[in-house]
N, C-alpha and C positions, 0 to 999 in steps of 0.2 A: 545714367544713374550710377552712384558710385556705393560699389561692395563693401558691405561694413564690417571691418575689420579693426584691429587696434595694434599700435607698438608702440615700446618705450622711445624715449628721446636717444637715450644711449644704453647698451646692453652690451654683455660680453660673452653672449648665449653664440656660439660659433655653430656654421653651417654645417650641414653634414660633410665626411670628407670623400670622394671619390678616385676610386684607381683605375687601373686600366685595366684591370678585371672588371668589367662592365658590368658581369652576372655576380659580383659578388659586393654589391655597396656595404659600406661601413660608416655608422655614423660617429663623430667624435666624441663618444665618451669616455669616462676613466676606465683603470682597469679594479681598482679598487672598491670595495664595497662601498662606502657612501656616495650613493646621487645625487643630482643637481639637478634646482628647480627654481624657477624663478621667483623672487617676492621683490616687494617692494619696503624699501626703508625709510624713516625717514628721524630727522634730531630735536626730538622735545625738547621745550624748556622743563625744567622741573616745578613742580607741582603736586600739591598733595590731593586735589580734585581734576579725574580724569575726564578728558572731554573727547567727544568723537572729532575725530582732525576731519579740515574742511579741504576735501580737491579741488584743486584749478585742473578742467581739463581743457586740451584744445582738439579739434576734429580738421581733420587736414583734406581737402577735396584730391580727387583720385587723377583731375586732369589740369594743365596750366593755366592761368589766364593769358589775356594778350600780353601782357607783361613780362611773360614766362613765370610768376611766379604760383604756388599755389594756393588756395583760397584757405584760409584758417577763421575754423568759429570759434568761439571759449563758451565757456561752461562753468561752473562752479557745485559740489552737491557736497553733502555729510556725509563721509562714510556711511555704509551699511544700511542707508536709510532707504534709500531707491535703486530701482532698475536704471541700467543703464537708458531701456526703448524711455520709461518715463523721461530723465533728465533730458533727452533729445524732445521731446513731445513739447517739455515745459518749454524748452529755449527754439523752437521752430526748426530744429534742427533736421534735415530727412532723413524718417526713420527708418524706414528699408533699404539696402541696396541690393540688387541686383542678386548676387548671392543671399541675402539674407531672406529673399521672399520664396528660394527653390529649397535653404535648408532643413531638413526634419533637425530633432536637438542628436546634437552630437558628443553628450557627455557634462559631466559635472565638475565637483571638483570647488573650493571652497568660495571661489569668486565667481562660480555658475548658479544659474537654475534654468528652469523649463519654464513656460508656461503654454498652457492647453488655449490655443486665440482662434476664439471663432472667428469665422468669415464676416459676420455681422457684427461683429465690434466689441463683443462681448469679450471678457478676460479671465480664465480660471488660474489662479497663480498658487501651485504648490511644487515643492521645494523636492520632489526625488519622492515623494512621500507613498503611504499606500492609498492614503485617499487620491493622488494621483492616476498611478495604476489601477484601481478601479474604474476611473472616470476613461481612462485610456480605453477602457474593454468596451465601452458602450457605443464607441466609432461613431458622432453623429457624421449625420450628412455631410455637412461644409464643416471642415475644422483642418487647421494644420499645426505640428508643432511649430514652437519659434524657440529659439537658442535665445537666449539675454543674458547680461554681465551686472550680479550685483556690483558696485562701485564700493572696495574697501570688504573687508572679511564683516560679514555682518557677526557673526556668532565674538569677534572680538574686537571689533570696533570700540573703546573707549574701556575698558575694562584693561589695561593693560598699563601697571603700574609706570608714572612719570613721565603719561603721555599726558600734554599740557594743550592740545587743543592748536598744533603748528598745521601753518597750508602745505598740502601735501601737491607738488604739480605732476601731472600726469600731461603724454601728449598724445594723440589718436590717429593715426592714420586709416581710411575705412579701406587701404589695400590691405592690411595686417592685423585687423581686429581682433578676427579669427584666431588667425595664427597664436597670436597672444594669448587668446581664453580660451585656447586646446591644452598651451606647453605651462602657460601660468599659473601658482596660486598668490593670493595679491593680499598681503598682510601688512599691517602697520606692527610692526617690531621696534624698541625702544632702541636708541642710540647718543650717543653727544658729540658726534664730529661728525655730523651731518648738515645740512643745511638745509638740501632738497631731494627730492625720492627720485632713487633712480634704479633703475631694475639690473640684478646683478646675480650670479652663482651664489644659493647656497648650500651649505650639505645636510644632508637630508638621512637621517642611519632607516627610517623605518621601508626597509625595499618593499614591500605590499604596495604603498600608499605612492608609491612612482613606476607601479609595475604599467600602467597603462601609459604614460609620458615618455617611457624607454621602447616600447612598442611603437609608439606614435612617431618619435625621431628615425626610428630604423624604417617603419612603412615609406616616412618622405624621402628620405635617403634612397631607398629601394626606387621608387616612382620618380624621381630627380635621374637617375644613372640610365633609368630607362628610356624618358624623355631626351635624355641627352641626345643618345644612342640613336633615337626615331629623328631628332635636330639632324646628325651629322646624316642621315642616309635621305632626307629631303622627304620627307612624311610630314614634317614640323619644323613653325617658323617663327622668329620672337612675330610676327607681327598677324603670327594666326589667330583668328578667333575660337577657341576652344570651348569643349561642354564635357565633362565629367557626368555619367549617368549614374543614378545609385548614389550618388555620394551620399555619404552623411559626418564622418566626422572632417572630411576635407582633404584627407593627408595627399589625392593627387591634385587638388587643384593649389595646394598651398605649394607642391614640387613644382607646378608648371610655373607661378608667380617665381620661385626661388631660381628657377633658369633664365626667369626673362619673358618669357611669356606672361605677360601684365593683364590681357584681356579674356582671362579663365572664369568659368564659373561651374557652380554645381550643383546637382537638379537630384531632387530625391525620387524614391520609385513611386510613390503616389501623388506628387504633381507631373511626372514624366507620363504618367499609364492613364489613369485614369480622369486625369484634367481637361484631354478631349470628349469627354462624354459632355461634359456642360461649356464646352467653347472657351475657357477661358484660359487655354494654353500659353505658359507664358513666350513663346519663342515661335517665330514665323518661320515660313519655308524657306529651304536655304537661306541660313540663318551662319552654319557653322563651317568652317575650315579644317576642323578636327574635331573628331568626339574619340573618349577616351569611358572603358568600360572598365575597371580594375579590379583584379580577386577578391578585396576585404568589400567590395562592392554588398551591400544589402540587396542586392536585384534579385527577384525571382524570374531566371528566365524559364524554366517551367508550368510557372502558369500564366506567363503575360509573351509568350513567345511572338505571337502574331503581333499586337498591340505595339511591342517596342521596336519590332523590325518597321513597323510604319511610321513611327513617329520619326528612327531613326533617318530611314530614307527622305522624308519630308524634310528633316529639319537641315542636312546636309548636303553641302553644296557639291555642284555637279565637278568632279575633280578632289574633292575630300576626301580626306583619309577617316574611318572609324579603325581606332585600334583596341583588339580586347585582350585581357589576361584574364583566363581562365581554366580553371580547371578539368581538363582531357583528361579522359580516362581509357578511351580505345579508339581506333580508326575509325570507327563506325560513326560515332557520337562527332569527334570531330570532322567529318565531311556533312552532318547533319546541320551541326553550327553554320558553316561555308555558305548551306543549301539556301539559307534561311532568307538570304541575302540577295536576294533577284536584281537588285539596285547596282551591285554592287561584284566585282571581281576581286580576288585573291592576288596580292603582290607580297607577302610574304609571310614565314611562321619560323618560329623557330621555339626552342624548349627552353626557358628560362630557371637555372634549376640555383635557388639561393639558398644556399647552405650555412649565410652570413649571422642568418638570421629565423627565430622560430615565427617571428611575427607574419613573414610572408611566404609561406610557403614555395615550394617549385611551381610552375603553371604552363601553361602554353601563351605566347606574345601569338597573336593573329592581326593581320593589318589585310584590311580592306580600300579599295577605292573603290570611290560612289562614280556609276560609270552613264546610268541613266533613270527615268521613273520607275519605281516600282511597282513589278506586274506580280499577280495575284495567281492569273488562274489560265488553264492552259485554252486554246481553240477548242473548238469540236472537231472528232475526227479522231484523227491516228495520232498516235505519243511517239516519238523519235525513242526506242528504246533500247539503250544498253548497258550491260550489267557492270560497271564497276568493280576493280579487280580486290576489292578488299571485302565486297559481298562474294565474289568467290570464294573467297579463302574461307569466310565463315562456313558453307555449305561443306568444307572440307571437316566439321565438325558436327557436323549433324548426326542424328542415328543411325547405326545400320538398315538399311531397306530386311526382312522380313521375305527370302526370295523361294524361300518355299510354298507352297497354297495350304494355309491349314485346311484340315479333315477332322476336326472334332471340333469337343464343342469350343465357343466363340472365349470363353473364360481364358484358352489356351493361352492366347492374346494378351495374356493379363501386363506379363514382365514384358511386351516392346512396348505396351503403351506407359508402363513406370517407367522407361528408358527414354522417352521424349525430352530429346534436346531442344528444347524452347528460346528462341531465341533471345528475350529476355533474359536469360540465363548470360549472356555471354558477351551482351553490348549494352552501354550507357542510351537510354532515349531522354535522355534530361530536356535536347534539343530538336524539337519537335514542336511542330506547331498545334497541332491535334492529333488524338489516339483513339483508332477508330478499327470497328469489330464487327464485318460483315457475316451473317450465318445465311447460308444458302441451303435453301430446303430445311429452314428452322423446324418444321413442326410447329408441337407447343413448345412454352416456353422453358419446362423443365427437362427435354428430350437433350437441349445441348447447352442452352443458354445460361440455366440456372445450374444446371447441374455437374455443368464442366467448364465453361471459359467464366462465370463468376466464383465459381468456388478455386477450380485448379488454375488457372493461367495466370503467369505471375506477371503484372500489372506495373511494380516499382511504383506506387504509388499514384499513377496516374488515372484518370477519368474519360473512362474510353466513352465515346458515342456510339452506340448499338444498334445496324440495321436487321432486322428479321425477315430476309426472302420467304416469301411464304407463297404456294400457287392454292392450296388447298383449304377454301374459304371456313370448313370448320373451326377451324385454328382462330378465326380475327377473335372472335369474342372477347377471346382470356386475355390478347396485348393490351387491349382500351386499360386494363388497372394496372399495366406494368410500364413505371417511370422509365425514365431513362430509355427505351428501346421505340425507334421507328421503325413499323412494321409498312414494310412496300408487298402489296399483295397482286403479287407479278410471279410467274415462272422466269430464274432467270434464264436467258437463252441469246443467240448469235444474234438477236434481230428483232425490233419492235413488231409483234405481228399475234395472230389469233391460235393459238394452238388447242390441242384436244390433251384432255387432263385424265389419263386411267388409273382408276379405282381396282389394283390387281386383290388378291386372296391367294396370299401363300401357303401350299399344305406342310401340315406337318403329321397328317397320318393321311390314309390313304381316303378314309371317309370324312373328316373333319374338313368344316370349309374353309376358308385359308383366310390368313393374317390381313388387313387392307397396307396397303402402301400405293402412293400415288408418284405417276410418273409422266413425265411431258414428253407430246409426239404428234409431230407434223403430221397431216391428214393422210398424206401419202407413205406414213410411218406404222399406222395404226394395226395394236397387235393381230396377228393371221388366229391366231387362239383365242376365238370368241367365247368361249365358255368358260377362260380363265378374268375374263373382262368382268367386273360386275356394277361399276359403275363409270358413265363416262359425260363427262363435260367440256365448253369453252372455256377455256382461260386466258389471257391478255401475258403476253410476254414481256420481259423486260431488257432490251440489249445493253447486258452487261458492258463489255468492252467501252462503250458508247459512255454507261451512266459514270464507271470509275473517269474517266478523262476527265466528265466536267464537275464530278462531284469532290476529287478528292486530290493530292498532289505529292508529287516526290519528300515534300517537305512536312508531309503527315507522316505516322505510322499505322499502318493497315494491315490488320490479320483477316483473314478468308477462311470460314471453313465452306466446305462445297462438299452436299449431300444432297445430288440432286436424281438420283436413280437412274442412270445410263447416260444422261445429258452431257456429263464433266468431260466426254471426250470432244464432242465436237467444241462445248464450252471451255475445255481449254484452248486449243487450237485457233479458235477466233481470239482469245487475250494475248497469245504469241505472236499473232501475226498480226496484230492491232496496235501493239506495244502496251497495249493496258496493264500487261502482266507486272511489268517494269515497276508500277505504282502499287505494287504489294510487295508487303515483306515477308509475311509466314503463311503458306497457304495448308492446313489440311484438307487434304485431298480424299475422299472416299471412292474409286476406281472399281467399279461394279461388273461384276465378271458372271458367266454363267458358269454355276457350281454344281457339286452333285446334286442330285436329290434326298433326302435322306429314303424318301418310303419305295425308292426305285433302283435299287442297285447298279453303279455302272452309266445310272442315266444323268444326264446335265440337262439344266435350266437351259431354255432356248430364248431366252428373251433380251441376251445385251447383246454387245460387238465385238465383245473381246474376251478372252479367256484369263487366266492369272498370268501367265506370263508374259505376255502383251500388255496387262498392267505395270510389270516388275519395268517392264522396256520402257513404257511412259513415264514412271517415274525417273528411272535411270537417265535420259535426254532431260528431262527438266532440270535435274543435278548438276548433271555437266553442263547447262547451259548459266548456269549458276544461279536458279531459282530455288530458295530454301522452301522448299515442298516434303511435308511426311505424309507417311500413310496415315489414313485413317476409318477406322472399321466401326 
């Protein structure tokens, strides 16, 4: 099927130029204030009644016949009177190609318009307008944009003194249609030493009205130097078959065609993403030789992160290269990008920093080879776990540990928990598959949930998924109304199994009966201080280590808080030595110590395993092991 595109017969629109500063492409333009744009001319007879001039066009086929030559249809239309899609409709001409069925609209401009084309056949045709953009906001179901070429400047078609109604010829290639209705505006301007229209430089003073056409030359120019680059180190081949994701106004796949690579196309984010939900994806499995993701890319990979890494690996052959330019902002973010990629191994990166030009920012080049299928989700069992040397570095910036025990009241605490270095604070998650917020020992829901990681934890915009460990069945009633949060009504603990659930009373005077707090304890655990017990039950365990491996994956982001009343020691110790730990990223920790009593001078709580400074020690080895773990009280 051949990509509908258009070019003049002859033009004197020169290619971008390239030097051997590879990071710094240059396209040919003047240095002087007036720009250059392309129109078209053509030489009336004179006359005092103006007529709209009649095009000859010809459509030129993309591939030879047996003859070697290539297949040419003709056409004829009145300026400004039709769409280009119409004149092809009326003369049988095929209207889609290849590109033109992946393209959203990629801009205007006097010889463009939009139309809104339903999947069903139907047509809404307006012109850039508001009633446009409203109709946009409504999203039906099946719709896509489609890019079209009014034929001749409609607003001045025949209006344009001592035009006398001459054939204007125009010739069509559908490898360069595009190209042409990006860099183009297509005017019938009057003349008398003309004969036939031919597309040529002219000067232009109003810089606004070509701010986007000067932008457009430098992106391909940019994306041409790059492609070169990825040519000479064997990433890329004239004879690869190539896919541009995101595209929308074309400028990489119009670079790949200007090198030579002929069999390019480009795919927008809503026929790439979500075109598998109803099957009608336009591209089969290993399909491509190269995919190409570029900065000016429209893509959202924050919310379709999973979604495009599958399509990607699907659609790319085994031995293909995916190469991205994107925007890196720390070490973090970019081995998260890397992670995403299970298909696929790292063969090179480098910092692409173009100073040539405002239109395309610095970025990071990332090139991938697709090495096999891509897997999703880890075995059951143990996670091969080690900490990477650039998540150490982070934990070199976390908060001071707190290595004192306070002794008054708990407010004391106020200023280390305003001092919580959050690791959000400090790394990009743009790239991440899912963001996800486990609460151990939730309580209800306004004890940590509502009250702290929805209000304070800073999120950067994302939509975390929220589980609520809960072992203490009063609590289920109030999640049933709370959206967004799965509540697993499990104690979590080292091991699927039946544990005893105490119901303590903490005093706070010497007669007053004490606070409830509940706490989980193997049978052969069970408090020696029966009269401090006041209620006790079965509850059903949940082995953590076990549920993160198959619930969740390196390539999410995972926050832990853990408030599970004396448990978090053994229940750390099994995620270390499980590698579960590995698949979190910010754990708070609440390390439950036996403290004074207030109503008993001199006396401590007999009911954990550890005192404060054997807390200060636990957390200090998780540090060093480069686990970004805070206190939490």
């Amino acid at each position: 099927m051949a990509a509908l595109h258009f070019s003049p017969i002859s033009s004197t629109l020169k290619p971008p130029c390239f030097f051997r500063d590879q990071e710094r492409p240059t396209p040919c333009l003047p240095n002087r204030k007036p720009f250059f744009i392309c129109s078209a001319t053509a030489s009336p007879e004179s006359s005092s009644t103006p007529e709209k001039p009649v095009i000859e066009l010809e459509f030129v086929g993309p591939k030879q016949d047996a003859d070697g030559k290539y297949p040419v249809e003709k056409a004829t239309a009145v300026s400004g009177e039709k769409l280009l899609r119409n004149i092809m409709l009326d003369n049988k001409i095929e209207l889609y190609a290849t590109y033109g069925k992946v393209m959203n609209c990629g801009g205007g401009g006097s010889c463009g318009t939009c139309i809104v084309e339903i999947i069903d056949g139907k047509d809404l045709l307006n012109e850039r307008t508001n009633a446009e953009l409203r109709y946009l906001k409504k999203k039906p179901e099946s719709w896509r944009l489609a890019c079209q070429t009014i034929v001749g400047n409609k607003e001045n078609s025949g209006k344009k003194q001592g035009i006398d109604g001459p054939k204007l010829q125009m010739r069509f290639s559908y490898d360069s249609l595009f190209f042409a209705y990006q860099l183009c505006f297509v005017n019938e301007i009057g003349g008398s030493d003309k004969k036939k229209v031919k597309f040529h430089l002219s000067e232009f003073e109003d810089e606004d009205a070509v701010s986007g056409f000067i932008q457009l030359t430098e992106a391909v120019a940019y994306y041409a130097t790059a492609f070169q680059r990825l040519r000479a180190e064997g990433y890329l081949f004239l004879g690869s078959k190539a896919l541009c994701i995101g595209s929308i106004s074309g400028q990489d796949v119009i670079a790949l065609r200007h090198i030579g690579v002929v069999d390019a196309v480009g795919i927008s984010e809503a026929e790439f993403i979500f075109s598998q939900h109803v099957g009608n994806h336009p591209f089969s499995n290993d399909t491509f030789d190269f995919e190409f993701f570029g900065y000016q890319s429209s893509f959202d990979w924050p919310a379709h992160a999973a979604e495009s890494v599958f399509q990607i690996c699907r659609t790319l052959k085994v031995g293909g290269y995916l190469v991205a330019h994107i925007d890196i902002k720390d070490e973090y973010s970019y081995n998260s990008f890397i992670n995403l990629f299970t298909c696929c191994t790292l063969v090179a990166s480098r910092e692409i920093r173009n100073r040539a030009t405002s239109a395309m920012p610095s970025s990071r080049e990332i090139v991938l080879k697709k090495e096999g299928k891509f897997s999703s989700h880890h075995p059951a069992g143990s996670y091969k776990c080690r900490i990477p040397e650039y998540k150490r570095n982070l934990v070199k910036k976390i908060e001071a540990l707190v290595r004192e025990e306070p002794n008054g009241s708990w407010n004391a605490l106020d200023e280390s928990e305003n001092s919580i270095q959050y690791l959000p604070t400090l790394v990009d998650l743009s790239f991440k598959e899912r963001y996800v917020y486990i609460d151990l020992g939730s309580r209800d829901y306004n004890s940590s949930i509502g009250s702290w990681f929805e209000k304070d934890y800073p999120k950067q915009n994302k939509t975390f998924e929220i589980f609520a460990v809960e072992a203490d069945a009063s609590f289920y009633e109030e999640y049933k109304t709370k959206k967004g949060v799965t509540l697993l009504p499990y104690a979590a603990w080292v091991k699927n199994e039946t544990l005893f659930f105490e119901i303590d009373r903490e005093p706070t005077e010497v007669e007053q009966r004490w606070e409830e707090m509940g706490r989980i304890q193997p049978e052969q655990s069970l408090s020696q201080h029966k009269d401090y017990v006041d209620r006790l039950y079965k509850v059903e365990a949940l082995d953590l280590s076990d549920w993160l491996i198959r619930s969740v994956s390196e390539r999410d982001f995972v926050v832990v808080k853990m408030d599970i009343e004396g448990a978090e020691v053994d229940l750390m110790k099994s995620l270390v030595e499980t590698g579960a730990i590995c698949l979190i990223d910010e754990v708070f920790l609440e390390c439950h110590y036996d403290r004074y009593v207030k109503c008993c001078s001199g006396e401590r709580l007999n009911r954990y395993k550890v005192d404060y400074g054997q807390c200060v020690h636990i957390f200090e080895e998780l540090r060093k092991d480069g686990y970004y773990v805070h206190q939490w009280w």
